[in-house]
C-alpha positions as CSV (number, residue, x, y, z in Angstrom):
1,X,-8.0,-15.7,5.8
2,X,-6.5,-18.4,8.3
3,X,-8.0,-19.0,11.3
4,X,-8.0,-16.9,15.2
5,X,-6.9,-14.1,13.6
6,X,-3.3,-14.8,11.9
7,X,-3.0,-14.5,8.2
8,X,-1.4,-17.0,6.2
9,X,2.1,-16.1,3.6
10,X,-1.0,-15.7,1.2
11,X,-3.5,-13.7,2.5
12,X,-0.7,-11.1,3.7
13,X,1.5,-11.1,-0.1
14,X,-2.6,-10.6,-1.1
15,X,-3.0,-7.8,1.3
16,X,0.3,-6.4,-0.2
17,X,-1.0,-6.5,-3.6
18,X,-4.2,-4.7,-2.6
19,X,-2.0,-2.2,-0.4
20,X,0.6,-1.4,-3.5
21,X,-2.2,-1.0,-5.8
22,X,-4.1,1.0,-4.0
23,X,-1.2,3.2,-3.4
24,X,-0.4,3.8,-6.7
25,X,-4.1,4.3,-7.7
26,X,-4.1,7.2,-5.6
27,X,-0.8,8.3,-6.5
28,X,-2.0,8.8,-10.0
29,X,-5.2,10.0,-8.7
30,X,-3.6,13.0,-7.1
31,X,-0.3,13.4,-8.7
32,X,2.3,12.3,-6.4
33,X,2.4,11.0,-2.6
34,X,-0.8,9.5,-1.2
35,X,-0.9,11.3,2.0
36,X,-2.8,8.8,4.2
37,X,-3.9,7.1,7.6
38,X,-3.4,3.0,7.9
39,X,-7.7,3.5,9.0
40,X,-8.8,4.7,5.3
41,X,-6.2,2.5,3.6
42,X,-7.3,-0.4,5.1
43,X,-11.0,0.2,4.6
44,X,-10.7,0.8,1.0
45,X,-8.2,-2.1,0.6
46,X,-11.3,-4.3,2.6
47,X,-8.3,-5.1,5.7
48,X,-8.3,-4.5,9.0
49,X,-5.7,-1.3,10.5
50,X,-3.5,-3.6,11.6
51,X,-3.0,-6.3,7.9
52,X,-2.7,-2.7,6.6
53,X,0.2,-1.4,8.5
54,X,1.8,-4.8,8.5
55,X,1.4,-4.8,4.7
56,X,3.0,-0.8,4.8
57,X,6.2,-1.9,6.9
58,X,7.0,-5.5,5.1
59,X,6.3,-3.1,1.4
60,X,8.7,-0.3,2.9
61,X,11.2,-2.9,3.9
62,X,11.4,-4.2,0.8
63,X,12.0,-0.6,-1.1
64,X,8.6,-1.3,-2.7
65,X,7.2,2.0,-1.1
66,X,8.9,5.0,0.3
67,X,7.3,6.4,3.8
68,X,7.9,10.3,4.5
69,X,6.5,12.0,7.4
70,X,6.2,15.7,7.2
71,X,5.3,18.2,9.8
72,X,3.2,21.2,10.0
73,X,4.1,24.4,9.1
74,X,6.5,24.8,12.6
75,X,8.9,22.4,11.2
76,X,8.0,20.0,14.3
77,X,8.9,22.4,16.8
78,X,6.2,23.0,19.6
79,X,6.4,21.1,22.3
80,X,5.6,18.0,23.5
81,X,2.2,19.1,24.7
82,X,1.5,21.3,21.8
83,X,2.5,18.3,19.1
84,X,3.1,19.4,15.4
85,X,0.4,17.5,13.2
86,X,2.4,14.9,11.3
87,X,1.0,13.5,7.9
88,X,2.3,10.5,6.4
89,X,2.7,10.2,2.9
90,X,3.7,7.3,0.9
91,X,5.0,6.9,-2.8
92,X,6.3,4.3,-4.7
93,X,9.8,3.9,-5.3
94,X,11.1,3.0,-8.5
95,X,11.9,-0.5,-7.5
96,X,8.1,-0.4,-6.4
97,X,6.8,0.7,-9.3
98,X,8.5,-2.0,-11.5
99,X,7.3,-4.9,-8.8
100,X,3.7,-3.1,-10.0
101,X,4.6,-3.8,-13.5
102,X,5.4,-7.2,-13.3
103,X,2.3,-7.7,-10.9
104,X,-0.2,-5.8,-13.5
105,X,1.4,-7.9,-16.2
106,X,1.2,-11.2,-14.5
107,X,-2.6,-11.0,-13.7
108,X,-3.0,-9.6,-17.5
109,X,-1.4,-13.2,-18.4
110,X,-3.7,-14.9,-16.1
111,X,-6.9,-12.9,-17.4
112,X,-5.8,-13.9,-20.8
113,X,-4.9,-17.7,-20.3
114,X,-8.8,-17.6,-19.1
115,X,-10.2,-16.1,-21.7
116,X,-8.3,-18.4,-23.9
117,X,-9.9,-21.1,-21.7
118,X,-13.0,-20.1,-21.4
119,X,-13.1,-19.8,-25.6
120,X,-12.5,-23.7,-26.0
């Protein structure tokens, strides 16, 4: 990672990666949205909270992932002091889940250029 605590182009597209694969991982895992907090994402993707949510807004900019917030059972309306719980879910879109494609096949390539290497 670059130095006091910025992240080069790199390590954040990297962080990305991790992000949108462990996203989809889970997706599959439990049959739709990965409901979620940025805290357990970014501590199974090895990131701090804040690479993680960076990675989440720059991924849902891009239409990569789709963020929906949903309320509890009251529909959001108690009041201010009584908050409705809100749980965050995120799913690929379909744009997303061709960028995953293209990413899954481009590290196959690599894997098999070094294996093809490494056989020399």
């Amino acid at each position: 990672m670059a130095g006091k605590g910025r992240a080069s182009v790199n390590d954040m597209k990297r962080v990305e990666v991790q992000v949108l694969m462990e996203i989809a991982q889970q997706s599959e895992d439990n049959g739709g949205f990965y409901g979620f907090s940025r805290k357990t994402l970014a501590e199974r993707v090895g990131v701090s909270p804040y690479r993680a949510r960076a990675a989440i807004e720059r991924l849902e900019s891009e239409d990569i992932i789709e963020v929906v917030s949903r309320y509890s059972d009251d529909g959001g309306q108690l009041a201010v002091e009584d908050a409705a719980i809100v749980t965050q879910y995120i799913c690929l879109t379909e744009r997303g889940e061709w960028y995953l494609e293209g990413i899954r096949a481009g590290i196959l390539v690599k894997d098999l250029i070094e294996d093809e290497v490494a056989d020399r």
